[in-house]
C-alpha positions as CSV (number, residue, x, y, z in Angstrom):
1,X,41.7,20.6,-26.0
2,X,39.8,18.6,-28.9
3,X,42.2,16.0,-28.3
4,X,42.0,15.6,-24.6
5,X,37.7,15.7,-24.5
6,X,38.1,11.5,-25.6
7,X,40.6,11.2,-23.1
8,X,38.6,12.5,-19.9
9,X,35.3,10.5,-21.4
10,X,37.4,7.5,-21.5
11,X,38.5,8.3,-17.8
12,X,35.2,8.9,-16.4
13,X,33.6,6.1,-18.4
14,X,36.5,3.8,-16.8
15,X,36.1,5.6,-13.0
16,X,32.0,4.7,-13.5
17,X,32.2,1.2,-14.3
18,X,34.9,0.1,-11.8
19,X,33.2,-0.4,-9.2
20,X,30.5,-2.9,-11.3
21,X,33.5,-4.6,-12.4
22,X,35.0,-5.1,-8.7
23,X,31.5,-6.5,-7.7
24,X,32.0,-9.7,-9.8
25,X,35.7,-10.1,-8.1
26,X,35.6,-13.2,-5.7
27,X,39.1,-14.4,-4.0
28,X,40.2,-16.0,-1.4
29,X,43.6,-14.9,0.8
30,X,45.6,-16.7,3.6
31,X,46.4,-13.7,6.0
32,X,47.9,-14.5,9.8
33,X,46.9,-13.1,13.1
34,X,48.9,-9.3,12.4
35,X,46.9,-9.6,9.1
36,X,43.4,-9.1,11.1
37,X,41.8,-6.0,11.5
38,X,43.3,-4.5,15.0
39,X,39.7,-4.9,16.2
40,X,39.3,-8.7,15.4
41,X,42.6,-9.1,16.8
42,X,42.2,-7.7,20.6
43,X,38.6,-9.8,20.3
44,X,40.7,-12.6,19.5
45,X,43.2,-12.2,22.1
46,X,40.5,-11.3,25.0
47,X,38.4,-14.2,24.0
48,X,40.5,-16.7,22.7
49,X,44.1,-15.9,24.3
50,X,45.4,-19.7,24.6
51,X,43.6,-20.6,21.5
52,X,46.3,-22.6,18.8
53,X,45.8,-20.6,15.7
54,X,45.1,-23.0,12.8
55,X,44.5,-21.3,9.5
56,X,43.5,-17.4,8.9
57,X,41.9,-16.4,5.3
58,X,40.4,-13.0,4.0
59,X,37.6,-13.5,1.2
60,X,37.0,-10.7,-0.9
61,X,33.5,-10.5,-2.9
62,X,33.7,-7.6,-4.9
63,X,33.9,-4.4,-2.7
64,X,33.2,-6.3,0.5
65,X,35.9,-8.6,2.8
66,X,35.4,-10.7,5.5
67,X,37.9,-12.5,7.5
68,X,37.5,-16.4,8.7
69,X,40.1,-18.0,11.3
70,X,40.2,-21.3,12.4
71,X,41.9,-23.1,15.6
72,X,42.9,-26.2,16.1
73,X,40.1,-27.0,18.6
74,X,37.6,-26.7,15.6
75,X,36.4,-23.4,17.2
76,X,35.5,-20.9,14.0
77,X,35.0,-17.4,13.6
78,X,34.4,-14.8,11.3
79,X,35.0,-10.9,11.1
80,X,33.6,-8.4,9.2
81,X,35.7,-6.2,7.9
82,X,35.5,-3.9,10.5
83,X,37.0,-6.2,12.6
84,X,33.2,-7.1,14.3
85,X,32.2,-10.9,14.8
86,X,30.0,-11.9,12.5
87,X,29.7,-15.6,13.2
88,X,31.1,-18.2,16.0
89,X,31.2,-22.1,16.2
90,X,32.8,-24.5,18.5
91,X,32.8,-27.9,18.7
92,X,34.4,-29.3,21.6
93,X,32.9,-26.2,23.9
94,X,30.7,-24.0,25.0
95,X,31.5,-20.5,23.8
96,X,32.8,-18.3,26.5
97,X,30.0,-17.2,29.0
98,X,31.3,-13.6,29.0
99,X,31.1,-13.3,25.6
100,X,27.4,-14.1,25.5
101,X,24.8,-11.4,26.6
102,X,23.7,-11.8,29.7
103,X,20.0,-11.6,29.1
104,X,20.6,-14.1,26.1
105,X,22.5,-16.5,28.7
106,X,19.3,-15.7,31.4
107,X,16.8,-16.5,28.7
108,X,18.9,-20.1,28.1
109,X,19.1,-20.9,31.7
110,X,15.4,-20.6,32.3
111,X,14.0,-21.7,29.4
112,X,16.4,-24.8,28.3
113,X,17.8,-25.8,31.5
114,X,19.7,-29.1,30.3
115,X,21.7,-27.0,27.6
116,X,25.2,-27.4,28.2
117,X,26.1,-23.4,27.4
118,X,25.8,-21.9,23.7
119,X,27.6,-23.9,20.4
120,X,27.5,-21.0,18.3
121,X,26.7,-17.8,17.9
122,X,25.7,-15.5,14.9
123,X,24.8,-11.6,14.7
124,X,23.8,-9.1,12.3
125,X,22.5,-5.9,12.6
126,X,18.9,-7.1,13.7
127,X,19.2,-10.4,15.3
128,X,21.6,-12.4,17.4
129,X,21.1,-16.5,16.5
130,X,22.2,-19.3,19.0
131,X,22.8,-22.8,18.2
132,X,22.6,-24.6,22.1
133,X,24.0,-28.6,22.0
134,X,20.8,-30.1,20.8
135,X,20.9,-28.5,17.9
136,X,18.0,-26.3,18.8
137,X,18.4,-22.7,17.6
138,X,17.0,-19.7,19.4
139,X,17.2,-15.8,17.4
140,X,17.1,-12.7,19.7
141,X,16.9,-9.0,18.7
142,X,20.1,-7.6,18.9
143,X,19.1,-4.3,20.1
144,X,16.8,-5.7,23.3
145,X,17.6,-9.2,23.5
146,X,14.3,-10.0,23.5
147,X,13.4,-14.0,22.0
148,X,12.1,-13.6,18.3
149,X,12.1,-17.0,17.1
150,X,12.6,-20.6,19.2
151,X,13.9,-23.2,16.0
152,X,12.8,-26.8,17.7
C-alpha cells in the first residue's frame, strides 16, 4: 500500500491538470457534411438544401469546438458545438427570410425600407446582430427581439 500512495497522487495530480493543459490546445480539422453535428446538419439541409458544399472544418480551442462550413456561393456559417448557428454571411444573397425572426424582419421593413433583406446574421445567448447591404448593423435581444443598438 506504501508503494501505491505515489502512484494515486501522481494520478490525481495528472486527472487535475488535464483539463488546464487541454485549454492551451488549438487545432484546426477538415470534417464533411456526415462529420457535423446531426443538428447543424438538418439546419443545413432545411436552410441550405441546394447549397454546393465547399469546405467544412472543426476548430478545437482547448475544451471547446466549433464548426465553420463554407459554399461555393461565398455563403458562411458556423455551428457551435451543439450543432446551433452561431454566425451567418452571404455575399451574393440575402439570407433566407424564414430563417430570420419575424419581428427582426418587421423591424427591417419599417425602419430601413431600401435594405435589400439581411447579409448576415449573428447570435449569442443575449443578442441577435444583423449586418443589412449598406453595411449598417442593427443588434436585437434575443429573447424579445426588441432593437438594442442601430450601428450607422
Amino acid at each position: 500500500m506504501h508503494r501505491m500512495k505515489p502512484f494515486i497522487i501522481a494520478i490525481a495530480a495528472i486527472l487535475c491538470t488535464a483539463p488546464a493543459l487541454a485549454d492551451g490546445i488549438e487545432y484546426d480539422k477538415a470534417v464533411s457534411m456526415d462529420r457535423l453535428p446531426r443538428r447543424a446538419q438538418t439546419f443545413l439541409q432545411r436552410y441550405y438544401p441546394d447549397a454546393v458544399w465547399l469546405t467544412g472544418k472543426k476548430e478545437i480551442d482547448g475544451i471547446e469546438a466549433e464548426y465553420r462550413v463554407q459554399f461555393k456561393d461565398g455563403t458562411i456559417i458556423e455551428f457551435r458545438r451543439n450543432g446551433k448557428w452561431k454566425k451567418i454571411s452571404q455575399r451574393q444573397k440575402p439570407l433566407p427570410a424564414s430563417l430570420v425572426p419575424e419581428p427582426i424582419q418587421d423591424f427591417i421593413r419599417q425602419n430601413f425600407p431600401q435594405a435589400a433583406g439581411i447579409w448576415s446574421m449573428e447570435q449569442d445567448r443575449r443578442e441577435i446582430e444583423v449586418r443589412l447591404p449598406d453595411g449598417r448593423e442593427c443588434t436585437f435581444s434575443a429573447k424579445s427581439y426588441l432593437p438594442m443598438e442601430i450601428d450607422y
